[in-house]
N, C-alpha and C positions, 0 to 999 in steps of 0.2 A: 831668521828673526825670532828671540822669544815670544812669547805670549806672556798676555799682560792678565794676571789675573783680577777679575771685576768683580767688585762686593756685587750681588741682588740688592735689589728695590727693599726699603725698609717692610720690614715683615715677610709674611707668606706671599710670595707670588700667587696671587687669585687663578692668573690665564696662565692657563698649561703650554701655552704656546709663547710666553715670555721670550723663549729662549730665541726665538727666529729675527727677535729684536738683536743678538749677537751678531749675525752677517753683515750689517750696516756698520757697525761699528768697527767692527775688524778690518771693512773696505777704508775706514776713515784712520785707521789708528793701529794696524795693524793684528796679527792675531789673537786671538783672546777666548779666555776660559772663566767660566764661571759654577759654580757651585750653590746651587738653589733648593728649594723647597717649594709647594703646591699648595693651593688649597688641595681638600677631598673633590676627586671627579672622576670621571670616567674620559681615558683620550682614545680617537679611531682614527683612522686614516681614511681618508675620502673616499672611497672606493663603500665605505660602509650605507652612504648616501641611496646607491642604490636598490638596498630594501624599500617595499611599501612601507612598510612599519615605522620608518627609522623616526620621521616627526613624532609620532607617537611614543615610541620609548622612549624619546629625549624628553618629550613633556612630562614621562612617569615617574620618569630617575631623577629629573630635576625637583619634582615636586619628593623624594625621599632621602634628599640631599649629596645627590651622586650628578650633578650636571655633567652633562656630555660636549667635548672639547673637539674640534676636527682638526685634526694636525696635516700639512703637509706635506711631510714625510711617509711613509709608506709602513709594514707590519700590519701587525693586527693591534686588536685592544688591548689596554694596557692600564690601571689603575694609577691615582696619584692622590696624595695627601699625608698626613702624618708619618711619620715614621720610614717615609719614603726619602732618600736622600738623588737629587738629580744632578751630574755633569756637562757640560755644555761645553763645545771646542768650535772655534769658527776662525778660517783660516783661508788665505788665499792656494789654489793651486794650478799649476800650467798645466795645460792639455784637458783631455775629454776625462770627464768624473768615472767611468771606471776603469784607467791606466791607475786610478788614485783610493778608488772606494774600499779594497781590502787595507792599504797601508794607513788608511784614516780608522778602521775600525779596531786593526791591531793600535794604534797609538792609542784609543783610549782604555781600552782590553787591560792594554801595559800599565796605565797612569792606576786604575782600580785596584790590578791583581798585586801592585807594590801596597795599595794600603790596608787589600785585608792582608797580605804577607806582615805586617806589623801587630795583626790579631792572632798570628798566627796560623791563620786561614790560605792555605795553596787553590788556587783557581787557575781553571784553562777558558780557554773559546772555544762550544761545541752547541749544535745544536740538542735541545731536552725536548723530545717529543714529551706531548700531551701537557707545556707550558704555555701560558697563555703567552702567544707575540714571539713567539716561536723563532731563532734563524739561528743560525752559523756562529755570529758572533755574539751570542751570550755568552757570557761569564756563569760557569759552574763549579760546582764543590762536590766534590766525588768523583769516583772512576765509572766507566760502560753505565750500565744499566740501572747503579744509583746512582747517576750523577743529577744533583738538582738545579735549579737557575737561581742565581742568587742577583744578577745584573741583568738588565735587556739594554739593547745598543739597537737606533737606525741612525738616515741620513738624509740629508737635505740639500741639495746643490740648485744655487743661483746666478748667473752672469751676473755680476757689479762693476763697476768703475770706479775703479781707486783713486783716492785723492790726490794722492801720490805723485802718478804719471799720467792719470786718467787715461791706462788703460784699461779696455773689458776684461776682466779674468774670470773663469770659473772657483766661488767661495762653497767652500764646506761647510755647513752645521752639522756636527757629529754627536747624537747625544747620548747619555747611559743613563737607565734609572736603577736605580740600587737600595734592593730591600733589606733595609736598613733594622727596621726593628715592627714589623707588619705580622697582622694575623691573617697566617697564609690560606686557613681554609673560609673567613671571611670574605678575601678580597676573591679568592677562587669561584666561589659561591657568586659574587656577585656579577666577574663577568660574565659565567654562565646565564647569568639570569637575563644579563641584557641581550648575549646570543641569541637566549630563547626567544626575547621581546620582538627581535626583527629579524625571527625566523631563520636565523642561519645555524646551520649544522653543528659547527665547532662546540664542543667542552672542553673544560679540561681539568687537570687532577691536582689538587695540592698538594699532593707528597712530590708534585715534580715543581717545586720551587723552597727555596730555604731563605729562612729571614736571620740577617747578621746574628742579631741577638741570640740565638739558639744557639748558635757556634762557637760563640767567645766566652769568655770567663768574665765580662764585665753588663750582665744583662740590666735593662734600666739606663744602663748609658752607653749603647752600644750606637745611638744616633750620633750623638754628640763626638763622640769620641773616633769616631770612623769618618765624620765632618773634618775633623783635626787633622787624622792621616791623612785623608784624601788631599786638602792644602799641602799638608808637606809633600806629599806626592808629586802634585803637580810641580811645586816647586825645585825640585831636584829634577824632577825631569825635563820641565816644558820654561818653567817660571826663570826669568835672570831674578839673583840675589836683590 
């Protein structure tokens, strides 16, 4: 079955977790993909919970306008807001979530690495030490040792009940966030900063992540424009006409 691609909510998606609102609808209506935007915040995975600290850095960052988001899905931290552009894929699948978790990570890997391929920009899936949110399936730009992240990808798997047939099936939410036109030693800085705040060890470096804009010949509207491909992307790939 295609996927049906779903406009976002008028404006900035506020709650970085929007997206978890796609498995419901895909149970109802089959799979579907969406293409969003954030407010500015800071997103962690539940797991970050347990520092002491953590109430307390979410009250400090809130108050310096980086609210903190608990997703869950799994990773580490991970920024969001401006110049960020995010993908969303939610989908039903048979059997146990990881017979299925690599071929969902390469499917959206695919649907990204076709629209920076229209900037020009070649990308693989590898892990970039010393990026924040670190795994396997990033999207990077470079070969070995300068390869930098220019996409982060996890995942999120639910038992639902299809409208359908009402049967239980295991549904995917696959998501990417893609740094679109972001100032990398900013957002770097700041998850460090919140590491610091709740005590956990991780830093990490700027130079190991790239933002579109730097890469292409169309700086200023490398958001918009990379927004464009990525539709067509999906469209050729996932989207019926």
């Amino acid at each position: 079955m295609p996927f049906q691609l779903s406009p976002p909510p008028a404006g900035l998606c506020q709650d970085a977790r929007f997206d978890e609102s796609l498995i419901a609808m895909a149970a109802q209506n089959g799979p579907m993909a969406c293409v969003w935007e954030s407010g500015q915040g800071l997103v962690v995975p539940r797991t970050y919970q347990r520092f002491e600290s953590f109430a307390a850095a979410c009250a400090e960052f809130a108050g310096l306008g980086w609210p903190v988001s608990v997703r869950q899905s799994g990773g580490g931290i991970v920024p969001q807001g401006p110049g960020i552009v995010n993908l969303s894929l939610a989908y039903a699948a048979q059997g146990k979530p990881l017979d299925h978790s690599d071929e969902a990570y390469l499917l959206i890997c695919r649907v990204i690495a076709g629209a920076l391929q229209e900037h020009g920009i070649v990308s693989q899936p590898q892990a970039v030490e010393g990026s924040f949110c670190d795994g396997r399936y990033n999207l990077a730009v470079g070969q070995g040792a300068s390869a930098r992240k220019i996409a982060g990808t996890a995942q999120l798997w639910r038992r639902h009940t299809l409208a359908s047939t009402r049967d239980t099936v295991q549904m995917v939410l696959v998501h990417a966030l893609i740094l679109a036109a972001v100032d990398a030693d900013a957002l770097t800085a700041c998850a460090n900063r919140f590491e610091q705040a709740v005590g956990n060890h991780k830093r990490y470096g700027s130079d190991r992540i790239a933002s579109l804009d730097e890469l292409c010949n169309t700086p200023g509207h490398a958001r918009e424009a990379f927004t464009l491909a990525l539709k067509d992307s999906l469209r050729r790939q996932l989207v019926s006409p």
